[in-house]
C-alpha positions in Angstrom: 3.1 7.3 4.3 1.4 5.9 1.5 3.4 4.5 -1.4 2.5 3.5 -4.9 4.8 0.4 -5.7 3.6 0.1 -9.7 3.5 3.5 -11.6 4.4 3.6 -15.0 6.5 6.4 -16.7 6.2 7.1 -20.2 3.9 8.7 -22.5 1.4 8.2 -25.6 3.2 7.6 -28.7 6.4 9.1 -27.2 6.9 6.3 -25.7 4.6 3.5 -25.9 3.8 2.7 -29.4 0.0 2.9 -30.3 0.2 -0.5 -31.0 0.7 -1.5 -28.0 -1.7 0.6 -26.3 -4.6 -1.3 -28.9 -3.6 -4.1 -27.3 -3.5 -3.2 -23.6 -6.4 -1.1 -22.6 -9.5 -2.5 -23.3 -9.0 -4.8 -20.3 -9.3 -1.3 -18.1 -12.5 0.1 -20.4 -10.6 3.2 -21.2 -9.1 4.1 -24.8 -5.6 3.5 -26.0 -5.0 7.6 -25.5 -4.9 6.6 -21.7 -1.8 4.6 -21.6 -0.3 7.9 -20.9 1.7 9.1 -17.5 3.0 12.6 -18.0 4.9 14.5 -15.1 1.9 16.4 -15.0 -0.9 14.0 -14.6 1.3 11.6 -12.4 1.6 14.5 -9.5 -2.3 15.5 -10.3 -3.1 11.6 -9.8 -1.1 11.4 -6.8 -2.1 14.8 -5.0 -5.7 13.7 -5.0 -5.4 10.6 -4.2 -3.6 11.4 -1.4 -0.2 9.2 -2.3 3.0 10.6 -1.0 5.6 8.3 -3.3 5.3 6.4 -6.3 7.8 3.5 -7.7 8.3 5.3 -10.9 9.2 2.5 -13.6 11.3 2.6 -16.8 10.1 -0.4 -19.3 12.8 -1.9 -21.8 10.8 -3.8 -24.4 12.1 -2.3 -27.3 13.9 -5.7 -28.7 10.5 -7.5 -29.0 7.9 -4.2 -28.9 10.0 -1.8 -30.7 9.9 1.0 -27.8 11.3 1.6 -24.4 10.7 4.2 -21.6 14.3 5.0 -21.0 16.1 4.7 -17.9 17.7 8.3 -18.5 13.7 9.6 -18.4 12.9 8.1 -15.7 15.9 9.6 -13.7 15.3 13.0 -14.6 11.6 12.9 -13.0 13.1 11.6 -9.9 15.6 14.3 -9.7 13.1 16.7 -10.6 10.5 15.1 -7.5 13.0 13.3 -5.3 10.2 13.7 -2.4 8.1 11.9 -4.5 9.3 9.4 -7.3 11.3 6.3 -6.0 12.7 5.4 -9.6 13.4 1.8 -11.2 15.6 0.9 -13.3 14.4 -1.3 -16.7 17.0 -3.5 -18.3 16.7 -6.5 -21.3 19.2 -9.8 -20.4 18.1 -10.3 -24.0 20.6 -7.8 -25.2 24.5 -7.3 -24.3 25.5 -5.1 -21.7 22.3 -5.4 -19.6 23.9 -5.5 -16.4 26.3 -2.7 -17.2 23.5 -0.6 -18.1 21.7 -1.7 -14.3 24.6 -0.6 -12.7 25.1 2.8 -14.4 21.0 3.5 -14.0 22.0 2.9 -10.4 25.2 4.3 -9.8 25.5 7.0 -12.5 21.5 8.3 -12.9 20.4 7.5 -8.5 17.9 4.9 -9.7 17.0 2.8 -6.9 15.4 -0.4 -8.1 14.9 -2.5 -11.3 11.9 -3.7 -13.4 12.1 -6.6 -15.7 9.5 -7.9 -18.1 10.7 -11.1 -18.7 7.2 -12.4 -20.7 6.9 -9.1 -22.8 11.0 -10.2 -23.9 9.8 -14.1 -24.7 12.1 -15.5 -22.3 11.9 -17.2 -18.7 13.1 -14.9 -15.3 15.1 -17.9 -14.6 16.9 -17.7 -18.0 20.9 -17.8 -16.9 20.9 -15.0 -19.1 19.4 -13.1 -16.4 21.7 -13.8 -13.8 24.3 -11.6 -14.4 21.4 -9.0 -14.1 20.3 -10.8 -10.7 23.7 -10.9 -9.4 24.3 -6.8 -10.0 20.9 -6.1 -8.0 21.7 -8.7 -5.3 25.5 -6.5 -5.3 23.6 -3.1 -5.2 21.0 -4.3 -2.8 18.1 -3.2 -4.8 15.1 -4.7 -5.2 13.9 -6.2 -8.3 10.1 -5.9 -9.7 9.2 -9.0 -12.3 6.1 -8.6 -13.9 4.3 -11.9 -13.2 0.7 -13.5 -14.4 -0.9 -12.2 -17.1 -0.9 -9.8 -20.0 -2.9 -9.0 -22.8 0.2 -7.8 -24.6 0.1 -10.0 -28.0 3.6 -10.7 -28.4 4.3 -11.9 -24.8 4.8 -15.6 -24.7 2.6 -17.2 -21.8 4.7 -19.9 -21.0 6.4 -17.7 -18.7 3.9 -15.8 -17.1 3.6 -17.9 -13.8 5.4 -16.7 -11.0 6.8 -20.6 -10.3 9.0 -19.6 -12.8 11.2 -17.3 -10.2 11.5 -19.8 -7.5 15.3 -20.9 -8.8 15.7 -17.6 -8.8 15.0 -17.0 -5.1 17.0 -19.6 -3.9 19.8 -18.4 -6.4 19.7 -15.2 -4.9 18.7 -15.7 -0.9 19.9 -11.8 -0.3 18.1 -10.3 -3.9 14.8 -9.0 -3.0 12.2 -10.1 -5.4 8.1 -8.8 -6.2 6.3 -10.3 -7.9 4.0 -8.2 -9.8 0.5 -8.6 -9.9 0.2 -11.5 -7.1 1.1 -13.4 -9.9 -2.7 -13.6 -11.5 -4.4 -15.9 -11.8 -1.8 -18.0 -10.6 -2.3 -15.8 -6.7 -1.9 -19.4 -4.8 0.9 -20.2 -6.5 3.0 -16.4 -5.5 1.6 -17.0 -1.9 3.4 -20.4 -1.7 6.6 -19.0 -3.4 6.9 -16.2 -0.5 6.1 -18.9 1.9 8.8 -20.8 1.0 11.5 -17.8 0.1 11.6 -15.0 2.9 13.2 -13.0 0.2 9.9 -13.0 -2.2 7.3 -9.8 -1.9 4.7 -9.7 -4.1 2.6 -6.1 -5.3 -1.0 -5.8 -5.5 -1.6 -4.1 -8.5 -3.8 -4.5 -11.2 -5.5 -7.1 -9.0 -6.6 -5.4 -6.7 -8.4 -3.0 -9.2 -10.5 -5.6 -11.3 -10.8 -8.1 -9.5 -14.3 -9.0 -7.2 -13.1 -7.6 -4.0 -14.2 -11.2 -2.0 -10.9 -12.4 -4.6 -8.9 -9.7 -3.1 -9.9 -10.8 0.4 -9.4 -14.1 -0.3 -5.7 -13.4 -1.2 -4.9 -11.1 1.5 -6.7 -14.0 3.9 -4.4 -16.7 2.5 -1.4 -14.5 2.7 -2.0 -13.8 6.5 -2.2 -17.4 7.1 0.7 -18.0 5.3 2.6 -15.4 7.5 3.7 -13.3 4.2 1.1 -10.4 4.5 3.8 -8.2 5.7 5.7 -8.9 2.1 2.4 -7.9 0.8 2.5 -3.8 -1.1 -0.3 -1.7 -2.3 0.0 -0.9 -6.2 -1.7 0.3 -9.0 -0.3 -0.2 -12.1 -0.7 3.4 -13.0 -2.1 4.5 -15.6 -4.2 1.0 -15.9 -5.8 1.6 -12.9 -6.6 4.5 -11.0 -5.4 5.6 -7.6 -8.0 7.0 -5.8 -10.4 3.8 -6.4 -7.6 1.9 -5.8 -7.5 3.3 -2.0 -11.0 2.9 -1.7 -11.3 -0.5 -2.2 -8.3 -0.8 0.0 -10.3 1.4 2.6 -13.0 -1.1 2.1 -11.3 -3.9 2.7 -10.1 -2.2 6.2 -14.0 -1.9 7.1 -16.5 -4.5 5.7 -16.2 -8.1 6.9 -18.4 -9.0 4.4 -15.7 -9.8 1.7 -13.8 -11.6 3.5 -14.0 -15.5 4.2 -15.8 -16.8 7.3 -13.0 -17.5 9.0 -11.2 -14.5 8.4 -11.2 -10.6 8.8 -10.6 -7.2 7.5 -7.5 -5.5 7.8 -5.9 -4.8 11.3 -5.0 -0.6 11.0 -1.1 -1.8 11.7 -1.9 -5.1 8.3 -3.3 -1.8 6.3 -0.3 0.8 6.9 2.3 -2.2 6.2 0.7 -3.0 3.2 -0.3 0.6 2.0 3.7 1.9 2.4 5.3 0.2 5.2 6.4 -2.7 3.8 7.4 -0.4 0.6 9.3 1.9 2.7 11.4 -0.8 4.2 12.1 -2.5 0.8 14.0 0.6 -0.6 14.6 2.8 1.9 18.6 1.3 1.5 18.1 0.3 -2.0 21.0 2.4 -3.8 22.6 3.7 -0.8 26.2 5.1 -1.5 25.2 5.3 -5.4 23.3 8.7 -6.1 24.1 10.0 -9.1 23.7 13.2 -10.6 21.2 15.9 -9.2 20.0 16.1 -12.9 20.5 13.5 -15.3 20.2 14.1 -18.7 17.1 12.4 -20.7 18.1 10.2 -23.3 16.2 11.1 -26.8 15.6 8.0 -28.8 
């Protein structure tokens, strides 16, 4: 089983504002026009790639951005792919309501996780404004994805990218399962430390594991082994920033060549590869939102 845990939903223009997309994708070399994930080119990506699920995420920016991919979208791809979308939730502590509207995407629309962008909204994941949020997730035993590290994004404040930020969080919540996004990057030490500390914390790979040197990559997966948290450790792309078939092959790679890897150190054992490909994602939601399906087919919201 191999399982995706950062795909974005949403589309060009219908969704993310060209703005935005200016802003976002020259990091990846490809033109704003890419920041684009229709139903279509999501199952195309995945069928060639090989990828059996994806974590399909809504993104609720609009207060600070001006746009949103809506919860009720994101729904009605799962239900259209339930074999293959594992759909998340998108919610703004900025704005009234937010955990009402978690636990409808959850109980109402089957949504089986959350994302939060707490940067991209200018305020801290430790905000109490948040923990109402938290506390609804922790209820509904769903995980929660926080983007952490970096963004090019121009109106995301960067005093709350680091992932340090969470850590009252995590001891807040002991039962809310929290992943941090990106390894945290650059601040990868720092997210390695957290999940030491909080068995709770999990941390995806995406984007990092994309463009970064692959010896950084090894080095990370290295410390997290030592650290005892590489089974909290999931493969992730950050679809459509990255693609998934290079992202397997670097992950292939990094299952064959010793020579990325520090001297002390080796490549991936075939059991560390299949935990970290879609074990470890398996086991994170395969209870997340049990008892709460909602309808077969929600209906999309139009904005």
């Amino acid at each position: 089983m191999i399982i995706d845990s950062h795909v974005h939903a949403g589309e060009y223009y219908r969704h993310f504002s060209a703005a935005f997309a200016r802003q976002m994708m020259p990091t990846t070399g490809m033109p704003p026009e890419a920041l684009t994930a229709p139903e279509a080119r999501l199952l195309t990506e995945m069928d060639a790639a090989g990828v059996d699920r994806a974590f399909l995420l809504a993104f609720d920016v609009r207060r600070v951005e001006g746009f949103s991919v809506p919860n009720e979208f994101v729904a009605d791809l799962c239900a259209r792919h339930p074999d293959r979308f594992i759909g998340f939730a998108s919610v703004d502590a900025g704005t009234p309501g937010a955990a009402a509207r978690l636990r409808h995407a959850i109980t109402e629309l089957g949504l089986r996780g959350l994302k939060t962008a707490p940067c991209y909204l200018r305020m801290s994941p430790a905000d109490p404004l948040w923990y109402d949020v938290y506390a609804t997730a922790q209820e509904l035993d769903i995980p929660v994805l926080v983007h952490t590290g970096y963004t090019p994004a121009k109106n995301a404040d960067g005093r709350f990218f680091p992932p340090r930020l969470l850590e009252p969080v995590a001891r807040d919540f002991p039962n809310l399962r929290i992943i941090l996004a990106h390894l945290g990057r650059p601040w990868t030490t720092d997210s390695l430390d957290l999940m030491a500390r909080h068995a709770n914390l999990y941390a995806d790979l995406s984007i990092f594991l994309s463009y970064q040197p692959l010896a950084a990559v090894a080095a990370a997966l290295a410390q997290a082994r030592e650290r005892n948290v590489l089974d909290r450790v999931l493969w992730g792309t950050d679809f459509p920033f990255a693609t998934m078939a290079d992202s397997l092959a670097r992950m292939a790679a990094l299952t064959q060549d010793p020579s990325p890897w520090p001297a002390n150190s080796h490549p991936l054992t075939p059991g560390e590869y299949h935990a970290v490909l879609g074990g470890t994602a398996a086991r994170l939601t395969e209870t997340a939102g049990a008892g709460h399906s909602g309808p077969s087919r929600p209906r999309e919201e139009h904005r």
